[in-house]
C-alpha positions in Angstrom: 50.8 -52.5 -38.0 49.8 -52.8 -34.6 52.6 -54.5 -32.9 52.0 -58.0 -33.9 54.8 -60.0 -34.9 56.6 -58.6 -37.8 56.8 -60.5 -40.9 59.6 -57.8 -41.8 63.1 -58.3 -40.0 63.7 -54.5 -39.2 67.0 -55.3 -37.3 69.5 -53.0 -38.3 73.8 -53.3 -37.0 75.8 -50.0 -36.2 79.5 -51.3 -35.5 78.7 -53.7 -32.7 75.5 -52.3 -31.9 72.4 -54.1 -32.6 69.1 -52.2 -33.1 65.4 -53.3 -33.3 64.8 -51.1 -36.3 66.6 -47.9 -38.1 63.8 -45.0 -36.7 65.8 -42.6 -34.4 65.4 -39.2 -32.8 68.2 -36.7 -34.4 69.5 -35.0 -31.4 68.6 -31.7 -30.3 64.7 -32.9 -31.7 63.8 -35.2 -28.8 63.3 -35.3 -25.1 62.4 -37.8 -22.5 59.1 -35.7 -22.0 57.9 -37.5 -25.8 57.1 -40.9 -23.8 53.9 -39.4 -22.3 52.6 -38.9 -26.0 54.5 -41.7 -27.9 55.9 -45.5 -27.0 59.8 -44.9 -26.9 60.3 -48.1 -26.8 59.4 -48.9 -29.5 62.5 -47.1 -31.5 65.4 -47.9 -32.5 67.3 -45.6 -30.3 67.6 -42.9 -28.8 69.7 -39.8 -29.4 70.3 -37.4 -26.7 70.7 -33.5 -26.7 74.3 -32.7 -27.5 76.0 -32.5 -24.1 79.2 -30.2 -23.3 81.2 -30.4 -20.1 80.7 -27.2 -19.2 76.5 -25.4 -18.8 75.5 -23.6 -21.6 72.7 -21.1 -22.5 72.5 -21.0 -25.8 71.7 -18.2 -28.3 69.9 -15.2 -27.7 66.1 -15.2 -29.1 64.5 -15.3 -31.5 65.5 -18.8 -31.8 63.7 -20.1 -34.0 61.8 -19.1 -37.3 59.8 -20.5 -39.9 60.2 -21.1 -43.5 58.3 -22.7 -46.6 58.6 -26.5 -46.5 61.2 -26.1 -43.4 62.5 -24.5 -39.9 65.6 -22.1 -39.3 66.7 -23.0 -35.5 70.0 -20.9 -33.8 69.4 -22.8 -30.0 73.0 -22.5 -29.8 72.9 -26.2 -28.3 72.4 -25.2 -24.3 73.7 -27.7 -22.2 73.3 -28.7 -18.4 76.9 -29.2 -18.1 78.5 -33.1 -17.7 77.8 -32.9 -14.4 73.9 -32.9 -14.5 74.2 -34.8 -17.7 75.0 -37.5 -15.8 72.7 -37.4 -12.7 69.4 -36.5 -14.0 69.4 -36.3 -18.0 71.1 -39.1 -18.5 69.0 -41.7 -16.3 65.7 -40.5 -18.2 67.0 -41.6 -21.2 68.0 -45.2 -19.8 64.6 -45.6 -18.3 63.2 -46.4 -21.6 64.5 -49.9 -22.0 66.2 -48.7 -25.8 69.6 -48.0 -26.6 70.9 -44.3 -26.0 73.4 -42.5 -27.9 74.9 -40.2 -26.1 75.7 -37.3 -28.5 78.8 -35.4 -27.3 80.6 -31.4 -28.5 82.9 -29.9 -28.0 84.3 -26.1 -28.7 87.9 -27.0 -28.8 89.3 -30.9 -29.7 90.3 -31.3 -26.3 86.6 -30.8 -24.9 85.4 -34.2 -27.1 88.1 -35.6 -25.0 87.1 -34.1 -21.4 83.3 -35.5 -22.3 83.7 -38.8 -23.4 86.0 -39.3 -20.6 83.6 -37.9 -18.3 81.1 -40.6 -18.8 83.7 -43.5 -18.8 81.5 -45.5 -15.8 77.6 -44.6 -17.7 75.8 -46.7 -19.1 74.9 -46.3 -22.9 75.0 -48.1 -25.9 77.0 -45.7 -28.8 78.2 -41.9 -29.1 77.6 -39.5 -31.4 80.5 -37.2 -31.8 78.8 -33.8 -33.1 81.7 -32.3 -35.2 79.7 -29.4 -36.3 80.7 -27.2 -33.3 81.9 -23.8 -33.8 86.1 -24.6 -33.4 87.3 -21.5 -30.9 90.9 -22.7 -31.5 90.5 -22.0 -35.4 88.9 -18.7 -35.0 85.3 -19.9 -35.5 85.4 -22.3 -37.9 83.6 -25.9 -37.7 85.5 -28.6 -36.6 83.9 -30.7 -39.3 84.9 -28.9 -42.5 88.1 -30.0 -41.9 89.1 -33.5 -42.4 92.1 -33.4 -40.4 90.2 -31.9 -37.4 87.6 -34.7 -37.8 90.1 -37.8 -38.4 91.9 -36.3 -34.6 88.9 -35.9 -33.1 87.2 -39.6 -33.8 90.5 -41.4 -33.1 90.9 -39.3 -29.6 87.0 -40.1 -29.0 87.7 -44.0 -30.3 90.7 -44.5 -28.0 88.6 -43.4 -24.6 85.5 -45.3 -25.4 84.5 -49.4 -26.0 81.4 -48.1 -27.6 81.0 -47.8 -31.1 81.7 -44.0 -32.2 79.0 -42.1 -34.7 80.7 -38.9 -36.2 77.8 -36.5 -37.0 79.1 -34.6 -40.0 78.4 -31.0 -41.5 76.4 -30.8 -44.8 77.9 -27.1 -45.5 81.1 -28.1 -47.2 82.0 -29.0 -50.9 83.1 -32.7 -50.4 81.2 -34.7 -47.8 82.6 -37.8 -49.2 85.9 -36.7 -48.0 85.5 -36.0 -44.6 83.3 -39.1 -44.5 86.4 -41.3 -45.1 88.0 -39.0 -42.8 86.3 -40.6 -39.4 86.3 -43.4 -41.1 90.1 -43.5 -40.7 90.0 -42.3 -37.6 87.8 -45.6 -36.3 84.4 -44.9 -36.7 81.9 -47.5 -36.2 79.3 -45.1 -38.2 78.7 -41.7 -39.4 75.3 -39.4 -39.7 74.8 -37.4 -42.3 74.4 -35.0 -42.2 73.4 -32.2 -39.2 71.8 -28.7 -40.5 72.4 -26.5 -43.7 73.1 -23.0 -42.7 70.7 -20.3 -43.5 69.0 -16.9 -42.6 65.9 -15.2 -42.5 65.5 -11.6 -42.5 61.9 -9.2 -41.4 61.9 -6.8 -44.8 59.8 -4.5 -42.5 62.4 -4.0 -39.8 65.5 -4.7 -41.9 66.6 -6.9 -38.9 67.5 -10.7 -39.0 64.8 -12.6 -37.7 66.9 -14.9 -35.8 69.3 -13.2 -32.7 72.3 -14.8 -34.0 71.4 -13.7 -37.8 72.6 -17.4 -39.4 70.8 -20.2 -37.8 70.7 -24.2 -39.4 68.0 -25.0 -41.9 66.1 -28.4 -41.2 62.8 -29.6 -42.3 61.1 -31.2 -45.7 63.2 -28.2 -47.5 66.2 -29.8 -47.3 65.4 -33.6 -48.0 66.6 -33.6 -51.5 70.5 -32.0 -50.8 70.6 -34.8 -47.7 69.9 -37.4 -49.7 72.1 -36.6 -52.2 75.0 -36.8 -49.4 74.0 -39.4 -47.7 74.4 -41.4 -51.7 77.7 -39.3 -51.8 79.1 -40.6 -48.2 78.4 -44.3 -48.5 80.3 -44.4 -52.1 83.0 -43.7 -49.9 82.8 -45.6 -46.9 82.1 -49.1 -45.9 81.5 -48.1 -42.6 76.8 -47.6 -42.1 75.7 -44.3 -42.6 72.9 -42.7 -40.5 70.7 -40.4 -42.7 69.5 -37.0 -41.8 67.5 -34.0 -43.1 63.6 -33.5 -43.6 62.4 -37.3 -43.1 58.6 -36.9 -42.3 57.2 -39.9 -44.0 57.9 -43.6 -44.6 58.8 -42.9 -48.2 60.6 -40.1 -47.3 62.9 -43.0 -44.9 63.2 -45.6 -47.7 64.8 -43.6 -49.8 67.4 -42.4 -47.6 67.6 -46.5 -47.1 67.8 -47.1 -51.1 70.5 -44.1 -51.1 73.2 -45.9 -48.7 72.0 -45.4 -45.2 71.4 -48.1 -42.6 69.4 -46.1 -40.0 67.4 -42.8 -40.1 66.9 -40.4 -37.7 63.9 -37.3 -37.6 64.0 -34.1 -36.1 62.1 -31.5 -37.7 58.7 -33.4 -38.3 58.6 -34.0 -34.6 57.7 -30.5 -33.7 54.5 -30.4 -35.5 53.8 -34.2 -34.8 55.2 -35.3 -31.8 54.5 -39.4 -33.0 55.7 -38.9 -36.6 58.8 -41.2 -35.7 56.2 -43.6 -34.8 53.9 -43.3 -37.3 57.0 -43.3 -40.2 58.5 -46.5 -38.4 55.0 -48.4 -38.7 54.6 -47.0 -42.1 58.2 -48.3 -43.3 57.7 -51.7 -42.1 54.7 -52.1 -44.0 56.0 -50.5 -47.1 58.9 -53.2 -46.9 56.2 -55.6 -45.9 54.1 -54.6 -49.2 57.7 -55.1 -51.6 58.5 -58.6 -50.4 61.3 -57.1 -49.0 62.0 -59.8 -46.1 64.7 -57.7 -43.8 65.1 -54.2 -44.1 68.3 -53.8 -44.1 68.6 -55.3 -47.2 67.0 -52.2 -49.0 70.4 -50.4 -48.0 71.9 -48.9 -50.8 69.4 -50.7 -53.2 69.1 -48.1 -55.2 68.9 -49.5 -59.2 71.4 -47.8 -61.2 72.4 -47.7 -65.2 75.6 -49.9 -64.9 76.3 -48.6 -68.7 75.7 -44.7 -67.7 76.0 -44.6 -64.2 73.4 -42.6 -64.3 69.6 -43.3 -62.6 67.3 -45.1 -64.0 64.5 -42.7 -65.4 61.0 -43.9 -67.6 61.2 -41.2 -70.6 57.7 -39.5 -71.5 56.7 -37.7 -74.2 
């Protein structure tokens, strides 16, 4: 594909908003700086850095570390603050001409609140409420393994907003499906599924953690299969689109998360080592659907064949 007109209708719908295709940055992945080595605009969105109200430096280093078929991160998520957000970061993102999805934390339930109102008179076209923040006012835990916390949180974030509201949820839980019809309660136009699995790494030789915060989130190829499988769990219980997440770094790779229930797909981790894989796995989907007779792509959403007797996948036995 070389940007001739597309026999492939790679429209996809988020609540009320209308993108060209389903390829999107995952946030924290992406910058503005990516437009001097890739065509933004030809995406279907883009997702900013999760913003905070207040500045934030993140973790200490290391921040990052390497594994086999993945990446351990522990940025911490640093944040300019709302204030800069708005001036400088923010602008960048609008410059391209594509939608941006503002992706919004918080540290308490009341700081989701303090953002979103915050950028009441900005321009952008959806936000992504990142519910995978550290909750101080429970002692630590995520804001996101709790479906109670996340149903509060979406309908506070729904009743400040006209924009359709994305709740991006935790994979490290025992029931995704749960707190997916959790923010689906609460109003959400979408959810993503799912953010980082946590993990460690530690240096045998020094007996230290590798990473200065000891845990950090485990992205990457690594994790593809255990996304998938929640991003099939979520949409069994939802009607609302799911955006999928977690070690997309090829076409196949984002059809399958398609087949599995998901209406968009974002990519984070293959970005760092090929800074025009979104590119290159958008151009590659659209001819894979081209190649299946598939005539819009959103119909291979949650195509995937089943055995209606078994309810079990389809599989060819060999002997």
């Amino acid at each position: 594909m070389t940007g001739i007109e597309s026999p492939v209708d790679m429209r996809v719908r988020i609540g009320e908003l209308i993108l060209a295709n389903p390829i999107m940055p995952a946030s924290g992945c992406f910058g503005p700086e990516l437009a001097a080595l890739m065509p933004l605009e030809r995406l279907g969105a883009l997702v900013t850095k999760t913003i905070f109200t207040g500045i934030r430096s993140g973790n200490p280093a290391h921040r990052l570390a390497e594994t086999p078929h993945g990446m351990l991160n522990s940025v911490g998520i640093p944040s300019p603050g709302i204030a800069r957000f708005r001036s400088e970061v923010l602008t960048r993102y609008r410059s391209f001409g594509v939608p941006v999805i503002v992706s919004i934390g918080g540290l308490a339930v009341r700081e989701y609140f303090e953002v979103i109102e915050a950028l009441a008179d900005d321009e952008f076209a959806a936000v992504e409420v990142n519910v995978s923040c550290p909750n101080l006012e429970a002692g630590g835990l995520e804001i996101g393994a709790d479906p109670v916390l996340i149903e509060r949180v979406t309908r506070g974030v729904v009743a400040r907003t006209a924009r359709p509201v994305i709740i991006k949820l935790t994979p490290n839980v025992s029931s995704l499906g749960v707190l997916a019809a959790a923010a689906e309660a609460g109003g959400a136009a979408a959810v993503t599924v799912a953010n980082t699995f946590t993990g460690m790494a530690i240096d045998h030789v020094t007996r230290r953690p590798v990473l200065g915060n000891t845990v950090g989130g485990l992205s990457g190829p690594a994790i593809k299969p255990l996304a998938l499988r929640q991003v099939w769990e979520a949409a069994r219980h939802i009607s609302i689109p799911v955006i999928g997440c977690g070690g997309v770094s090829s076409a196949a790779d984002a059809a399958e998360f398609l087949l599995a229930g998901a209406t968009a797909v974002q990519v984070g981790t293959a970005t760092f080592n090929r800074p025009d894989a979104m590119i290159t796995i958008l151009d590659g989907l659209h001819d894979l659907a081209r190649d299946g007779a598939v005539a819009a792509i959103r119909d291979l959403t949650g195509a995937l064949r089943l055995d209606q007797a078994t309810g079990q996948l389809e599989t060819r036995r060999t002997t």
